[in-house]
N, C-alpha and C positions, 0 to 999 in steps of 0.2 A: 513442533511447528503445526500451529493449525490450519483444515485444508478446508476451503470454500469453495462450493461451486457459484458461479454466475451464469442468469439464466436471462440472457437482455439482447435485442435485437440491434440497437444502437449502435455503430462501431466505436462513437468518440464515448458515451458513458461503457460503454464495456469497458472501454482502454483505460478510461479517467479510475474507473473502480479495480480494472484488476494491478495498475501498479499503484494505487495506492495499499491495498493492502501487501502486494510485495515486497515494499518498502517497509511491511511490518512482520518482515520473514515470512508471510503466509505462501503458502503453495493454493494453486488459486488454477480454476480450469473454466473457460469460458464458452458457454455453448448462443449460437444465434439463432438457433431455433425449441418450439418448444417438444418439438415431436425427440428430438437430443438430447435435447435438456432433462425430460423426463427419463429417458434412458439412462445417463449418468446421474440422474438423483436414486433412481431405484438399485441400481449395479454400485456407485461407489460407496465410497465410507468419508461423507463428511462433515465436517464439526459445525458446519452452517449453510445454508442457500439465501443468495440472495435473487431473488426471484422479480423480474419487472411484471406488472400486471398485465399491460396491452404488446400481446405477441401476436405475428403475423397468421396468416396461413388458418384463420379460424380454431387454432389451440393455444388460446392462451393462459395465464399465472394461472388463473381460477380453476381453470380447468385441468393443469398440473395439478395443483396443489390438492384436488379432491383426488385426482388418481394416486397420487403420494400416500397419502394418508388413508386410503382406501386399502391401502398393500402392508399395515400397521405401522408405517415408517414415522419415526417420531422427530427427525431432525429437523432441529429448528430452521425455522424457514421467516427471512424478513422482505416483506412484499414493498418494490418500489411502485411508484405511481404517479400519473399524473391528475388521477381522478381525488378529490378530495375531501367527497361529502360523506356524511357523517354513514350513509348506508351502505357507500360501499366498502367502508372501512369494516364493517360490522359484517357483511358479507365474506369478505377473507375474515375475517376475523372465525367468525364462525365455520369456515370453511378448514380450518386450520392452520392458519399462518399464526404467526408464534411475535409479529412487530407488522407495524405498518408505517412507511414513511413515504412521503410525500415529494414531488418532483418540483423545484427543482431542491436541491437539498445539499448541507456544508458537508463533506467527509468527514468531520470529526466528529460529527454526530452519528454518523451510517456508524464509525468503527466503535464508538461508546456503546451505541445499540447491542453493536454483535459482541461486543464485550460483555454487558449484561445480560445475552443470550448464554453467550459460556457457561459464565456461571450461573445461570440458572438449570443448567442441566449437569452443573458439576463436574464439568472440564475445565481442565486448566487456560486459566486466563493468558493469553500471549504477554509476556513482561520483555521485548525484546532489548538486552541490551549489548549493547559496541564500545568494547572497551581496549584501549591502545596506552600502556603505560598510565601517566596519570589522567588519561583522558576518558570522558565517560560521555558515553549519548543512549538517551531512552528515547527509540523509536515511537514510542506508544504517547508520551508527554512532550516530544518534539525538544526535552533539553537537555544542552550540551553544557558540560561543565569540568575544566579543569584542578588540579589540585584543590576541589572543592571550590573552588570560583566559577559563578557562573557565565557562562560565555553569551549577547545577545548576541542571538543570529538571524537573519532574515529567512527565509524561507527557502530563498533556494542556495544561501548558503549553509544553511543544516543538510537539504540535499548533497550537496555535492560534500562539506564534511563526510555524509554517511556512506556518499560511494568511496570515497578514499580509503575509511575505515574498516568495509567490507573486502576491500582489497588491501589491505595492511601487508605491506614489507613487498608491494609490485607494484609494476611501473604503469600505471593506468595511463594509456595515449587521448589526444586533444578527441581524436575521433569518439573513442570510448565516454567520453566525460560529455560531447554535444550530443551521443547519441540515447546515453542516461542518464543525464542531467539536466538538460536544453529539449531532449526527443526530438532532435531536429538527427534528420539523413544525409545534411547537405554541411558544408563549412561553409557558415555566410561572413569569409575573410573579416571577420573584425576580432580585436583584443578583447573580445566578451569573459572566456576562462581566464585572462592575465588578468584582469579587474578584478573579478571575485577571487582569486586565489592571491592575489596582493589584499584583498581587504580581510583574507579568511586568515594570512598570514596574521594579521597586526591583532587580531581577536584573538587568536588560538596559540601563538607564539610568544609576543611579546611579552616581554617582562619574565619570561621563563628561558632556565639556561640550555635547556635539552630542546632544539627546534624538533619538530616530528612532519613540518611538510617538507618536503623537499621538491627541486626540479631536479628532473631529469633530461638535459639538457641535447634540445635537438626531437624529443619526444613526447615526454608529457611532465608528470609527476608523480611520485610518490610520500605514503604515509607511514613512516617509522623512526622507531627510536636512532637508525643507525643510519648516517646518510650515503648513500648508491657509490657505487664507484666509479669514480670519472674516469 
């Protein structure tokens, strides 16, 4: 499992980045400031830092990143930003940061980046996969595929697939699934989870004789070969 620090003052990009990579098994520590941030990058042990440029408090990326590397620390470090000219790229650049990308920016590009960070320092590449009977999902390529058929999925039903999957043979409640699937605290009373798991149904089921979602009735639902007992 690889472990990334996040070094970003933001609440909603901190949040947006760290369960995205969660979602890619990573173990993932978020710091809001840089005077912290710096301390967990020099103290821990991690496979990558994603480091924002513009931090409060008069200590910001730049100025991590020279104290990092000041201290012989080598871990790749990918600087976000909203600055975009060619000099200050050059500036981290030569400061030490190891990628530089630019704000606003797709996540599947942030995680390709840290991928090719990986292996560039010859650690192992994260290949996350979730496998349930003949079902297979590659967190990393977003595809879901049974007995070799591939399943389209929209996005937030590969989500919610992958939390069923992580919780294989338990009974995940409505709560658990709007609060990691939807990120919503609240039940906003409507058939939101019956819609997507009748439509995950007909993609992932059908036509196959072993169903694997099941309800659980009165609670939520589950994913397995064997179905709960009523």
């Amino acid at each position: 499992m690889p472990r990334f620090l996040i070094i970003e003052d933001d609440p909603q990009n901190a949040r947006f980045l760290a369960e995205g990579m969660r979602e890619l098994q990573a173990e993932v520590c978020v710091c809001p400031d840089g005077v912290e941030g710096l301390t967990q990058a020099v103290t821990g042990h991690w496979d990558a830092i994603v480091l924002d440029r513009m931090l409060p408090d008069g200590f910001d990326g730049l100025k991590i990143l020279q104290a990092l590397r000041s201290t012989g620390d080598t871990t790749p470090v990918l600087v976000l930003s909203a600055l975009s000219t060619t000099d200050e790229r050059v500036r981290c650049l030569k400061a030490g940061c190891d990628d530089y990308l630019t704000k606003p920016f797709a996540f599947s590009e942030l995680q390709a980046r840290l991928e090719a960070l990986l292996r560039r320092v010859n650690t192992q590449a994260p290949v996350p996969m979730l496998e349930v009977a003949d079902l297979k999902l590659n967190l990393l390529s977003r595809h879901a595929e049974r007995a070799g058929r591939t399943l389209l999925l929209q996005p937030r039903e590969f989500r919610l697939l992958a939390f069923l999957a992580r919780h294989v043979d338990q009974t995940v409640t409505r709560t658990m699934l709007l609060e990691s699937v939807w990120d919503y605290r609240f039940d906003p009373q409507t058939n939101v989870i019956d819609v997507h798991i009748s439509r995950l149904r007909n993609k992932v089921d059908k036509g196959f004789a072993l169903p694997l979602i099941h309800t659980v009735r009165g609670v939520g639902y589950c994913l397995s070969t064997q179905a709960p007992a009523a």
